[in-house]
N, C-alpha and C positions, 0 to 999 in steps of 0.2 A: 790654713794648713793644719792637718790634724798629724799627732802623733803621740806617744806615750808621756802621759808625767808621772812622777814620782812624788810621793810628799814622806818624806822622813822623817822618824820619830815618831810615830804612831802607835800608841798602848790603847789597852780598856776598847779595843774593839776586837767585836768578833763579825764577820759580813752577814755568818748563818744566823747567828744569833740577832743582829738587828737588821736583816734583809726579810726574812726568813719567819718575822717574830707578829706579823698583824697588824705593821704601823704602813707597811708600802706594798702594792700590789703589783708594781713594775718589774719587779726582777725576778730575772730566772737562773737557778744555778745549772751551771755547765759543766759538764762530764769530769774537768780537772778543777773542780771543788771553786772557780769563780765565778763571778755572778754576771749577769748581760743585765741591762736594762736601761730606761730612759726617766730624764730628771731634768726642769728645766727646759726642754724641749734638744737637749742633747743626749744621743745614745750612744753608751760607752761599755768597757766593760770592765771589770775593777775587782783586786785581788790584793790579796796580801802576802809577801817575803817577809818573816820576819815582823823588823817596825816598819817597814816598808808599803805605804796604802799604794797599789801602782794602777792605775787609770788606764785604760788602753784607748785612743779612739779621740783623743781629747786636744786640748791643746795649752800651754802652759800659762795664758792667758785666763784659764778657767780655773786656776788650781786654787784663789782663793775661796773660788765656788763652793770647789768640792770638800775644802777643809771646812764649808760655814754646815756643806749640806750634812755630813758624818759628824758636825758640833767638837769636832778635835780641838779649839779651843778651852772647851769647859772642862775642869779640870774631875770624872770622874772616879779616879781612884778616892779621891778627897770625899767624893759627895759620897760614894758606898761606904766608907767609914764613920762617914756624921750617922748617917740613916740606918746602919747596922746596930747602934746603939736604939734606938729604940724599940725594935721588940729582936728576941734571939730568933721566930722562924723569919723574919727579913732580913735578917743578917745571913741565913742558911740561904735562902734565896738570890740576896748579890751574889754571895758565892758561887752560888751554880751557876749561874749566866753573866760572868763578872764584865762579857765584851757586849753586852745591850747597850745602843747608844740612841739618843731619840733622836731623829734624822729632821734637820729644818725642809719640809716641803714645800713646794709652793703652793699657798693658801688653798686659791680655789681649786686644785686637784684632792689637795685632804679632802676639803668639805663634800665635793663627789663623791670621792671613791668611798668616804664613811657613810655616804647617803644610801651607795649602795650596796654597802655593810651590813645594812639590817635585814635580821632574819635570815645572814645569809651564811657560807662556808666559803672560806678561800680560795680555795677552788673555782666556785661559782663566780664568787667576786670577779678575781683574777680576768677568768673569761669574759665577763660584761664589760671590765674596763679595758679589756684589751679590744672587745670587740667595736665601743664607743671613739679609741683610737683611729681605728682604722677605718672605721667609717666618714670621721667628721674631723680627723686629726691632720694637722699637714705631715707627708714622708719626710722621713731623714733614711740615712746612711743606713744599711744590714738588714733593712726592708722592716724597719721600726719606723715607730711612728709617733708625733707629739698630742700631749692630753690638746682636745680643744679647748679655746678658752669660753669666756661667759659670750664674748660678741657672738661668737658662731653658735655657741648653744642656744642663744636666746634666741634665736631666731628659727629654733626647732619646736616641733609639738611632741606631745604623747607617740602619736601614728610615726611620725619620724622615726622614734626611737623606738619602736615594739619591734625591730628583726634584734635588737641586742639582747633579748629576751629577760628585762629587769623589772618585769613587774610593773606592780602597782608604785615603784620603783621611780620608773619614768616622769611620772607626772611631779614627783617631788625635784627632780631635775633639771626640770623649764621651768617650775618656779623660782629655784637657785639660781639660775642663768639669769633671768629678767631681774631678779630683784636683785644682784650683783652689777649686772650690766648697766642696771637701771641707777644704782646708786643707792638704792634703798638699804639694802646692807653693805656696808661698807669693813672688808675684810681688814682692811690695814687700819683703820681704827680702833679693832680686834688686840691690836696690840697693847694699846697704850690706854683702854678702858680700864674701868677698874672689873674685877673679875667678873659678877653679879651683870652685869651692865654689860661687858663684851658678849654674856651666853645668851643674855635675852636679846642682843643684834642678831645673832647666830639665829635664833629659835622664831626670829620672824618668817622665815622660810618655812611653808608648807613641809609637813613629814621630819621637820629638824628639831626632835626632844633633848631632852639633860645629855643623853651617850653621844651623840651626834657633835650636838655641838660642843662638850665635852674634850672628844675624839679631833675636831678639827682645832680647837685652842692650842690644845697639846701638839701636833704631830704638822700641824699646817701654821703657825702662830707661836710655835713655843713658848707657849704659857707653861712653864713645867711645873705650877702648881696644880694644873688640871689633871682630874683622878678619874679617866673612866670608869663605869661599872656597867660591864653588863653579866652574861649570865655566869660566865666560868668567875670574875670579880665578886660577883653576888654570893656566889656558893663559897670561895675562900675568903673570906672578909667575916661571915658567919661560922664556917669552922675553923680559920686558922688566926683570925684576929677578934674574937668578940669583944663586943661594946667598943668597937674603934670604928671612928670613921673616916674621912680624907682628909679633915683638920687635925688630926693625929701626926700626918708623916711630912706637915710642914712646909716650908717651900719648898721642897724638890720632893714631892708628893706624886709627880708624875713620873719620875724616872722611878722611884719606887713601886708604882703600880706597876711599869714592862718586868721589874725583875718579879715580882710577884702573880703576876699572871703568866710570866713563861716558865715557871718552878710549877704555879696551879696545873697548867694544860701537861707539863711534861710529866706530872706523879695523880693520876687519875686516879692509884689505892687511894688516896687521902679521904678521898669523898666517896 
């Protein structure tokens, strides 16, 4: 039985701000400012009153879920004030986007959906992965539908996947699926490697560099010392922090990159 939960006491998010922000491609916002999308292989839709996170669609069996998947345990007010000490424009940066939260996803939809990240715009993304849903995903509820997993990818070619229109794209997608499915890389070891060691699992995958696998530590693994870079990070890192690099902002070096690449992309004078 599905029906509304509520999780109470809810700070330091904002939904536009980390739905919205580059880390998930599943959600779309709706006309009265909430967002729809699927997570988990459940589609819900989720809003916020207040400190109020409220779930539409869900069931109250899930609610641990949904507090592990918005990381409402961690306590960010605390970590924007460690990390604002170290240089003043990242501290103007928490500030502007003080409700970015890293979202725990499930592994191998990160590592997809950032496969098909590259070279690409949100927009585009968005569409490939919505289109990969719906082709090879099982239905749910609202006429959504679940990411496939590695069993069902692996068992696709190139030619399978060329109507989702992702390029050269594809072919790095059957290798992820097999060498997932197959055991060759092994996501949930991802966890508990040591950093060096968990990217170079990641990067045995065809088409899977530094940003890639980077991007899935972080967003699919939370690793939150993982610092992507790519090209909007490239360009602020060199005008707005020189001679610093990701060993600068420490362990929680990743939630410091979302506030600093969503302040980069929102003030384009800078550059």
């Amino acid at each position: 039985m599905t029906d509304t939960v509520i999780i109470s006491g809810v700070t330091d998010l904002d939904l536009a701000q980390t739905l919205d922000c580059g880390q998930s491609f599943r959600w779309v916002r709706q006309p009265d400012g909430s967002f729809s999308g699927v997570a988990y292989g459940k589609s819900v839709n989720v809003s916020l009153d207040g400190t109020d996170l409220i779930i539409k669609n869900s069931s109250e069996e899930d609610k641990k879920l949904w507090s592990d998947y918005f990381d409402l345990d961690l306590d960010y007010g605390k970590i924007r004030a460690d990390i604002s000490k170290i240089h003043p424009v990242l501290s103007e940066a928490a500030r502007y986007a003080p409700g970015i939260r890293i979202l725990r996803q499930e592994p191998y939809e990160a590592l997809c959906t950032f496969i098909i990240s590259q070279n690409n715009n949100i927009k585009r993304i968005k569409g490939i992965v919505q289109r990969l849903c719906e082709s090879f995903g099982e239905p749910l509820p609202n006429g959504q539908f679940a990411f496939p997993g590695a069993k069902v990818m692996a068992g696709l070619t190139a030619e399978d996947l060329a109507p989702l229109r992702a390029g050269f794209r594809a072919r790095y997608l059957c290798d992820a699926a097999k060498k997932v499915e197959s055991g060759e890389v092994d996501l949930e070891l991802c966890r508990t490697l040591g950093y060096d060691e968990a990217r170079a699992e990641l990067m045995k995958i065809t088409g899977v560099g530094v940003k890639v696998a980077d991007c899935t530590l972080l967003f699919g693994l939370h690793r939150i010392e993982a610092f992507p870079v790519d090209v909007w990070m490239k360009r602020a890192m060199e005008k707005l922090f020189p001679g610093m690099g990701a060993e600068d902002f420490g362990e929680y070096a990743g939630i410091a990159q979302q506030y600093i690449f969503h302040y980069s992309r929102m003030h384009p004078e800078l550059f």
